[in-house]
C-alpha positions in Angstrom: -0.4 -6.0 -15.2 -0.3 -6.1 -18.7 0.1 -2.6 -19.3 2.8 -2.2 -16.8 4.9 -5.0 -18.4 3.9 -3.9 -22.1 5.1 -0.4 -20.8 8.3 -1.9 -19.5 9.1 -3.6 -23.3 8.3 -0.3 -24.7 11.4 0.4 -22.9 13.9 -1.8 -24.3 12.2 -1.0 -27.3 13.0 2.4 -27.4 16.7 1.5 -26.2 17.0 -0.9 -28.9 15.9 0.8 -31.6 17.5 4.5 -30.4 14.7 6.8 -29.9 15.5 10.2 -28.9 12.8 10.6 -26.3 14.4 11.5 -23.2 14.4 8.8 -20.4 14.3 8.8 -17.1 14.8 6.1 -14.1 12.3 4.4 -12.7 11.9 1.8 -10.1 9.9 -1.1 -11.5 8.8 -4.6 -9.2 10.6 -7.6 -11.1 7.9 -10.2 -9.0 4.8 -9.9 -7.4 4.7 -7.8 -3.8 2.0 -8.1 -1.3 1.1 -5.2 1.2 3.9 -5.2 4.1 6.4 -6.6 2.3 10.0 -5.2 2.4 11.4 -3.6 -1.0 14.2 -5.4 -1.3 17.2 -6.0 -4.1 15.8 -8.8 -5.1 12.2 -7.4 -5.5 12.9 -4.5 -7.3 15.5 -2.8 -9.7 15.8 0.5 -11.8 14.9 1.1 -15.5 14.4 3.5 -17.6 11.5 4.5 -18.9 10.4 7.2 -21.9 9.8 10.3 -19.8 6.1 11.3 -20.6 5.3 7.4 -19.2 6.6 8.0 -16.1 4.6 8.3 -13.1 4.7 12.1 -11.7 5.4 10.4 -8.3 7.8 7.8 -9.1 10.8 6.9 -7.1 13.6 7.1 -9.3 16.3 4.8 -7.3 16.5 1.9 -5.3 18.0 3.4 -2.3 15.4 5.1 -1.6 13.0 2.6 -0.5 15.0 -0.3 0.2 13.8 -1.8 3.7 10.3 -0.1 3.9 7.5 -1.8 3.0 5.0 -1.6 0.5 1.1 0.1 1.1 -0.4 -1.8 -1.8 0.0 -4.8 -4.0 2.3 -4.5 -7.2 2.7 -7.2 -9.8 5.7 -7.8 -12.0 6.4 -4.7 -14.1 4.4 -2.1 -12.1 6.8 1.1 -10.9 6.7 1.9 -7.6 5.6 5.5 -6.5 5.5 7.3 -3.3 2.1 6.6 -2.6 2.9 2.8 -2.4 5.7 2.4 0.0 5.6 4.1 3.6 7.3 7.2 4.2 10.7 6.9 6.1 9.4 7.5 9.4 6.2 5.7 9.0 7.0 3.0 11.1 9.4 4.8 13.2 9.6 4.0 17.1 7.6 0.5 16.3 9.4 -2.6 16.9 11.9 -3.6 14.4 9.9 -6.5 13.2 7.0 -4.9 12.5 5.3 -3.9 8.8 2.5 -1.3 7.8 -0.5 -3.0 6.6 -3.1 -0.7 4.8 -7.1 -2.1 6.0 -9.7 -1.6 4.0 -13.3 -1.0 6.3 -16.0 -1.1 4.8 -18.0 0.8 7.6 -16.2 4.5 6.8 -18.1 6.2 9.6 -15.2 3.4 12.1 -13.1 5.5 10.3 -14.0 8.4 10.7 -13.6 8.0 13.9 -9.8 7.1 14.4 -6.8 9.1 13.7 -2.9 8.2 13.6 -1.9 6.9 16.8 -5.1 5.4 18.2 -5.1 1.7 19.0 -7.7 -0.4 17.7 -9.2 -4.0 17.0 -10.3 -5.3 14.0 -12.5 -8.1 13.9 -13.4 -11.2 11.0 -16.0 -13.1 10.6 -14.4 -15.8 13.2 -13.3 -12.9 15.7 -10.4 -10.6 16.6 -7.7 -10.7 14.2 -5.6 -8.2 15.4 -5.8 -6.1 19.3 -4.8 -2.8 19.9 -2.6 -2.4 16.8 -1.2 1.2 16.0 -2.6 3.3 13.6 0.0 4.8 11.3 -2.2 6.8 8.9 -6.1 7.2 7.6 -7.7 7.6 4.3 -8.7 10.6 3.7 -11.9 11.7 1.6 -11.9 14.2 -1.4 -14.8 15.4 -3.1 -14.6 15.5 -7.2 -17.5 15.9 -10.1 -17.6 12.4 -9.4 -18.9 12.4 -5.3 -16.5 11.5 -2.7 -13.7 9.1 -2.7 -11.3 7.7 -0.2 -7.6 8.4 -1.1 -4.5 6.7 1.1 -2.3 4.8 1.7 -3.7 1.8 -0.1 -5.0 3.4 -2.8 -3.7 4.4 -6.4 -7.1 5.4 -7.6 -9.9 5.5 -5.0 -12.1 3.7 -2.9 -16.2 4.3 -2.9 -17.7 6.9 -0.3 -19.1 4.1 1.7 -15.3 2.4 2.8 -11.9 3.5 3.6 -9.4 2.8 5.0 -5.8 3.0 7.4 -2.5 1.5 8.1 -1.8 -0.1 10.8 1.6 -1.2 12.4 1.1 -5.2 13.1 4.0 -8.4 13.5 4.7 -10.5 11.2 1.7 -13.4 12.3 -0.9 -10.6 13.0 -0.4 -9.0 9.5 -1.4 -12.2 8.0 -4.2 -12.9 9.6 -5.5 -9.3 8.7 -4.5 -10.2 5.0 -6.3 -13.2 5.2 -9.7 -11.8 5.9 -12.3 -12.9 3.4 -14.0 -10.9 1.2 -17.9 -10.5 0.9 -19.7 -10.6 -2.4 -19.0 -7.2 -3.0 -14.9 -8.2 -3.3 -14.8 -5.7 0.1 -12.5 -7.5 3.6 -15.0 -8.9 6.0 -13.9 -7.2 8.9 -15.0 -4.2 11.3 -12.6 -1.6 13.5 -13.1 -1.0 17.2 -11.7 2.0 18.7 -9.6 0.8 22.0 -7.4 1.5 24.7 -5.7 -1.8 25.1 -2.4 -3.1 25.0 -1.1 -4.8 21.5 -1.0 -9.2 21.1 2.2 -10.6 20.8 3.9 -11.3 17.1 
Protein backbone atom coordinates (compact mmCIF):
# COMPACT_ATOMS: atom_id res chain seq x y z
CA UNK A 1 0.00 0.00 0.00
CA UNK A 2 2.60 2.28 0.62
CA UNK A 3 4.46 1.85 -2.40
CA UNK A 4 1.40 2.18 -4.56
CA UNK A 5 0.40 5.47 -3.04
CA UNK A 6 4.26 6.75 -2.76
CA UNK A 7 4.11 5.73 -6.61
CA UNK A 8 1.01 7.66 -7.10
CA UNK A 9 2.80 11.13 -5.45
CA UNK A 10 5.68 10.43 -7.61
CA UNK A 11 3.10 11.30 -10.10
CA UNK A 12 2.06 14.70 -9.26
CA UNK A 13 5.50 15.05 -8.67
CA UNK A 14 6.70 14.63 -11.89
CA UNK A 15 3.62 16.81 -13.17
CA UNK A 16 4.51 19.51 -10.84
CA UNK A 17 7.85 19.84 -11.31
CA UNK A 18 7.76 19.10 -15.49
CA UNK A 19 9.70 16.06 -16.01
CA UNK A 20 10.02 14.95 -19.47
CA UNK A 21 9.51 11.23 -18.87
CA UNK A 22 6.78 10.21 -20.94
CA UNK A 23 3.44 9.29 -19.09
CA UNK A 24 0.99 7.21 -19.69
CA UNK A 25 -2.77 6.56 -18.13
CA UNK A 26 -3.38 4.37 -15.62
CA UNK A 27 -6.31 3.28 -13.69
CA UNK A 28 -5.55 3.61 -9.97
CA UNK A 29 -8.32 2.46 -6.86
CA UNK A 30 -9.04 5.88 -4.86
CA UNK A 31 -10.52 3.46 -1.65
CA UNK A 32 -10.05 0.10 -0.61
CA UNK A 33 -11.88 -2.81 -2.98
CA UNK A 34 -12.66 -6.25 -1.79
CA UNK A 35 -12.93 -9.34 -4.16
CA UNK A 36 -16.40 -9.10 -6.00
CA UNK A 37 -16.87 -5.72 -5.82
CA UNK A 38 -18.04 -3.67 -8.87
CA UNK A 39 -15.39 -1.03 -10.41
CA UNK A 40 -17.21 1.74 -10.20
CA UNK A 41 -16.76 5.84 -10.79
CA UNK A 42 -16.61 6.27 -7.50
CA UNK A 43 -13.95 3.57 -6.80
CA UNK A 44 -11.63 4.28 -9.34
CA UNK A 45 -10.30 7.04 -11.71
CA UNK A 46 -7.43 7.55 -14.31
CA UNK A 47 -3.92 8.98 -13.65
CA UNK A 48 -0.99 9.24 -15.11
CA UNK A 49 1.78 7.66 -14.32
CA UNK A 50 5.78 7.89 -15.50
CA UNK A 51 5.84 5.19 -18.16
CA UNK A 52 8.58 2.70 -17.02
CA UNK A 53 6.21 2.49 -13.55
CA UNK A 54 3.48 1.23 -15.22
CA UNK A 55 2.29 -2.06 -14.99
CA UNK A 56 2.77 -4.11 -18.54
CA UNK A 57 -0.91 -5.17 -17.94
CA UNK A 58 -2.51 -2.10 -16.84
CA UNK A 59 -5.91 -0.93 -17.92
CA UNK A 60 -5.41 2.43 -19.19
CA UNK A 61 -9.24 3.78 -18.93
CA UNK A 62 -12.10 3.60 -16.89
CA UNK A 63 -14.46 2.35 -19.42
CA UNK A 64 -13.07 -0.45 -19.67
CA UNK A 65 -13.86 -2.10 -16.53
CA UNK A 66 -16.61 -0.26 -15.13
CA UNK A 67 -19.36 -2.77 -13.88
CA UNK A 68 -17.15 -5.94 -13.61
CA UNK A 69 -15.81 -6.94 -10.58
CA UNK A 70 -12.64 -7.16 -9.02
CA UNK A 71 -10.48 -10.88 -8.61
CA UNK A 72 -8.42 -9.57 -5.80
CA UNK A 73 -8.18 -6.98 -3.05
CA UNK A 74 -6.70 -3.49 -3.99
CA UNK A 75 -6.03 -0.72 -1.46
CA UNK A 76 -6.05 3.01 -2.10
CA UNK A 77 -3.49 3.85 -4.75
CA UNK A 78 -2.90 0.36 -6.21
CA UNK A 79 -3.58 0.28 -10.40
CA UNK A 80 -5.68 -2.06 -11.55
CA UNK A 81 -4.50 -4.65 -14.18
CA UNK A 82 -6.16 -7.24 -16.21
CA UNK A 83 -5.31 -9.85 -14.01
CA UNK A 84 -7.48 -8.25 -11.27
CA UNK A 85 -10.90 -7.64 -12.70
CA UNK A 86 -12.84 -10.50 -14.70
CA UNK A 87 -12.72 -10.61 -18.27
CA UNK A 88 -15.94 -9.18 -20.05
CA UNK A 89 -17.58 -12.38 -20.50
CA UNK A 90 -16.52 -13.88 -17.23
CA UNK A 91 -19.72 -13.73 -15.68
CA UNK A 92 -21.67 -13.86 -18.76
CA UNK A 93 -25.12 -15.93 -18.84
CA UNK A 94 -25.09 -15.79 -14.73
CA UNK A 95 -27.73 -13.91 -13.10
CA UNK A 96 -27.39 -10.22 -13.18
CA UNK A 97 -26.85 -10.06 -9.45
CA UNK A 98 -24.19 -12.20 -9.23
CA UNK A 99 -20.14 -11.47 -8.68
CA UNK A 100 -16.95 -13.64 -9.27
CA UNK A 101 -15.32 -14.47 -6.10
CA UNK A 102 -11.70 -15.99 -6.40
CA UNK A 103 -11.31 -19.21 -3.40
CA UNK A 104 -8.32 -19.99 -2.18
CA UNK A 105 -8.13 -24.17 -1.23
CA UNK A 106 -5.80 -25.17 0.49
CA UNK A 107 -6.14 -28.88 -0.59
CA UNK A 108 -4.79 -28.26 -4.52
CA UNK A 109 -5.36 -31.89 -5.46
CA UNK A 110 -9.80 -30.55 -4.96
CA UNK A 111 -8.46 -28.53 -7.47
CA UNK A 112 -7.11 -30.28 -9.58
CA UNK A 113 -9.95 -31.94 -9.95
CA UNK A 114 -12.50 -29.15 -11.24
CA UNK A 115 -12.55 -27.16 -14.29
CA UNK A 116 -14.66 -24.06 -15.46
CA UNK A 117 -18.18 -24.85 -15.45
CA UNK A 118 -18.37 -27.63 -12.75
CA UNK A 119 -20.60 -26.92 -9.80
CA UNK A 120 -19.26 -27.39 -6.45
CA UNK A 121 -19.60 -26.98 -2.59
CA UNK A 122 -17.32 -25.42 -0.42
CA UNK A 123 -17.43 -26.08 3.07
CA UNK A 124 -16.11 -24.00 6.64
CA UNK A 125 -15.38 -25.04 9.62
CA UNK A 126 -19.38 -24.66 10.62
CA UNK A 127 -20.54 -26.30 7.22
CA UNK A 128 -21.57 -25.50 3.68
CA UNK A 129 -21.11 -21.98 2.81
CA UNK A 130 -21.93 -22.05 -0.53
CA UNK A 131 -23.90 -25.18 -2.87
CA UNK A 132 -23.37 -25.89 -6.32
CA UNK A 133 -21.90 -22.49 -7.21
CA UNK A 134 -20.37 -22.18 -10.81
CA UNK A 135 -16.93 -22.31 -11.46
CA UNK A 136 -15.74 -19.46 -13.77
CA UNK A 137 -12.07 -20.18 -13.89
CA UNK A 138 -9.03 -22.34 -12.08
CA UNK A 139 -5.56 -21.57 -10.98
CA UNK A 140 -3.34 -22.84 -12.92
CA UNK A 141 0.26 -24.15 -11.95
CA UNK A 142 3.69 -23.11 -13.59
CA UNK A 143 6.91 -24.46 -12.82
CA UNK A 144 9.94 -21.81 -12.33
CA UNK A 145 13.69 -22.24 -10.70
CA UNK A 146 11.73 -21.67 -7.84
CA UNK A 147 9.15 -25.13 -7.82
CA UNK A 148 5.68 -24.74 -8.72
CA UNK A 149 3.27 -21.96 -8.09
CA UNK A 150 -0.29 -21.40 -8.57
CA UNK A 151 -1.12 -18.39 -10.84
CA UNK A 152 -5.00 -16.99 -11.40
CA UNK A 153 -7.32 -15.17 -10.98
CA UNK A 154 -6.62 -14.17 -7.42
CA UNK A 155 -3.22 -13.92 -7.73
CA UNK A 156 -0.64 -11.07 -8.55
CA UNK A 157 2.34 -13.08 -7.49
CA UNK A 158 1.74 -16.74 -6.60
CA UNK A 159 0.36 -19.11 -4.33
CA UNK A 160 2.54 -22.15 -2.74
CA UNK A 161 2.36 -25.68 -4.60
CA UNK A 162 0.33 -27.03 -1.86
CA UNK A 163 -3.05 -24.44 -2.55
CA UNK A 164 -4.78 -22.89 -5.27
CA UNK A 165 -7.43 -21.72 -6.24
CA UNK A 166 -10.86 -20.69 -8.58
CA UNK A 167 -13.54 -18.24 -9.15
CA UNK A 168 -16.64 -19.00 -8.58
CA UNK A 169 -19.97 -17.13 -9.64
CA UNK A 170 -21.99 -16.73 -6.13
CA UNK A 171 -25.05 -13.87 -4.92
CA UNK A 172 -24.57 -11.29 -3.15
CA UNK A 173 -25.26 -13.25 0.60
CA UNK A 174 -23.33 -16.37 -0.54
CA UNK A 175 -20.26 -14.37 -1.55
CA UNK A 176 -19.93 -13.12 1.89
CA UNK A 177 -20.13 -15.94 3.64
CA UNK A 178 -17.27 -17.45 1.40
CA UNK A 179 -15.28 -14.12 2.27
CA UNK A 180 -15.89 -14.67 5.71
CA UNK A 181 -14.28 -17.95 6.11
CA UNK A 182 -11.55 -17.92 8.83
CA UNK A 183 -8.20 -18.40 8.28
CA UNK A 184 -5.95 -21.15 9.99
CA UNK A 185 -2.64 -20.36 11.56
CA UNK A 186 -1.05 -20.58 8.38
CA UNK A 187 -3.11 -17.11 7.20
CA UNK A 188 -4.76 -19.98 4.55
CA UNK A 189 -9.35 -19.90 4.30
CA UNK A 190 -10.54 -22.76 6.34
CA UNK A 191 -12.60 -24.29 3.80
CA UNK A 192 -12.57 -27.53 1.54
CA UNK A 193 -14.26 -27.88 -2.31
CA UNK A 194 -16.61 -30.80 -3.15
CA UNK A 195 -17.09 -31.62 -6.62
CA UNK A 196 -21.13 -31.76 -7.28
CA UNK A 197 -23.97 -32.09 -9.43
CA UNK A 198 -26.49 -30.09 -7.53
CA UNK A 199 -28.56 -27.25 -8.14
CA UNK A 200 -27.25 -23.61 -6.71
CA UNK A 201 -28.86 -21.95 -2.98
CA UNK A 202 -30.80 -19.01 -3.40
CA UNK A 203 -29.03 -15.30 -3.07
Amino acid sequence: MTCAVGAAFGVLAVARTGDSRPLVRVVVAVRPMAIGQIASPGSLREVWWPAELAPESRIHRLDEVLGRPMTVPLSPGEPLTRTRVTRGSMLAGQPVDSVAVHVSVPDHGAVSMVSAGDRVDLWGPDGAVARAVVVLSVDQSSRTDFGAVIQGQGSSSGYAVDSGGVVVSAGQEVAARILAVPEDALGRPQIELVLTHGWPEAG
